[in-house]
C-alpha positions as CSV (number, residue, x, y, z in Angstrom):
1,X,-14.3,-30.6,52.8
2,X,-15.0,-28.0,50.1
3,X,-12.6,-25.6,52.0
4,X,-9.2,-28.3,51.7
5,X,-10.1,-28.9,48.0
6,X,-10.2,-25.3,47.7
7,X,-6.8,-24.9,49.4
8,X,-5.2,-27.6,47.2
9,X,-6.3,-25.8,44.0
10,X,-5.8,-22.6,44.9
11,X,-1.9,-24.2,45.9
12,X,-1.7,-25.7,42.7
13,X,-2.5,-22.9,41.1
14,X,0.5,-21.1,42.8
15,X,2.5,-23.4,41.9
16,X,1.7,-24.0,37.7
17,X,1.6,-19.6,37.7
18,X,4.8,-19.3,39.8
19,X,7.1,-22.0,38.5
20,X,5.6,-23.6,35.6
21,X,4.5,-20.5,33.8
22,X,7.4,-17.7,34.9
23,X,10.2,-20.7,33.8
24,X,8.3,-21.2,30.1
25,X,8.6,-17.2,29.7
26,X,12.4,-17.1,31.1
27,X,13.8,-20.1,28.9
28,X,11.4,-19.0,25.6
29,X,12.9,-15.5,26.0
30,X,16.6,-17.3,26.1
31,X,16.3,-19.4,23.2
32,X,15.0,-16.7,21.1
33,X,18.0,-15.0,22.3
34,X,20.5,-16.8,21.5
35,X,18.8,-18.1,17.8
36,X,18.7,-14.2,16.9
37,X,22.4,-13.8,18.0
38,X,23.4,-16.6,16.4
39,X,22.4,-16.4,13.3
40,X,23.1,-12.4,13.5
41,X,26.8,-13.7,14.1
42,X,26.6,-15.8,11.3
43,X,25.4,-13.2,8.9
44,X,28.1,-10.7,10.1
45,X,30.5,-13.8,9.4
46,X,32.1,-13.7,13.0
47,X,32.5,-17.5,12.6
48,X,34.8,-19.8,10.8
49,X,34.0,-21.4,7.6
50,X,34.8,-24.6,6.4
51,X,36.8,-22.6,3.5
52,X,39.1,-20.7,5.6
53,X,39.6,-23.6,8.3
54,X,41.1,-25.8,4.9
55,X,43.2,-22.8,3.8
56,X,44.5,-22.4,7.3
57,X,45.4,-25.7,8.1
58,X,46.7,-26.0,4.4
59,X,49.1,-23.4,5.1
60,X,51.2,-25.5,7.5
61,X,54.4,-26.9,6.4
62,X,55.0,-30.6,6.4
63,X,58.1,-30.6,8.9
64,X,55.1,-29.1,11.6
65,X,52.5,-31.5,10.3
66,X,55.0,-34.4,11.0
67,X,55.3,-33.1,14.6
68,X,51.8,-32.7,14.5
69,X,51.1,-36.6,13.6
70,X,54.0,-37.6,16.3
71,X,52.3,-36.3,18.9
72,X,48.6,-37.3,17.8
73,X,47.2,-33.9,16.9
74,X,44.3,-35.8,15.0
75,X,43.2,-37.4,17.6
76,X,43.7,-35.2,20.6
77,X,42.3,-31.9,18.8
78,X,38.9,-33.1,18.8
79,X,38.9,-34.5,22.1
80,X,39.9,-31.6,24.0
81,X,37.3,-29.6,22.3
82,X,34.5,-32.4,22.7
83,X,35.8,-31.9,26.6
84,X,35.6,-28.2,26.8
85,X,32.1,-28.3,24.9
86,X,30.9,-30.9,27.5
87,X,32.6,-28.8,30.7
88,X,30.6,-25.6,29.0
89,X,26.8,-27.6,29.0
90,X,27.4,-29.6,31.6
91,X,28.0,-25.6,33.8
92,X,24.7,-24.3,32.5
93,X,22.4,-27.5,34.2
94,X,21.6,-25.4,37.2
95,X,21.6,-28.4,39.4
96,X,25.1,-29.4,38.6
97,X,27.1,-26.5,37.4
């Protein structure tokens, strides 16, 4: 009896080092990863501002803004890059993607 109780800690064991323990390491080491790049990115000003997206989009004439709102811009903008955003996490759930 003491031998199978041995046996199932010892496999428990195995398991919480091998899987449990190795994945914490391997998605802590990730996340600190990409919150260093990212705010690195941010301080070297590789990303948009809120500024310059205004002045960009303020630079557009009217006649392209009017073809703009005929064919739904406003609306269809944000949904293609909801889509792409949700296409991009949905790839990186390793049972899915």
């Amino acid at each position: 009896m003491y031998a199978i109780l041995l046996s199932a800690g010892n496999a428990l064991l195995g398991f919480v080092l091998r899987s449990v323990i190795a994945k914490f390491f391997l998605y802590f080491g990730l996340f600190f990863f990409v919150t260093e790049a990212v705010s690195f990115l941010q301080s070297v000003h590789l990303f948009p501002t809120a500024a310059g997206l205004s002045s960009s989009l303020g630079a557009i004439g009217s006649d392209v803004w009017y073809f703009l709102d005929l064919c739904a811009f406003s609306v269809g903008a944000p949904m293609i890059v909801t889509a792409f955003a949700t296409r991009f996490i949905i790839r990186r759930l390793p049972v899915i993607g």
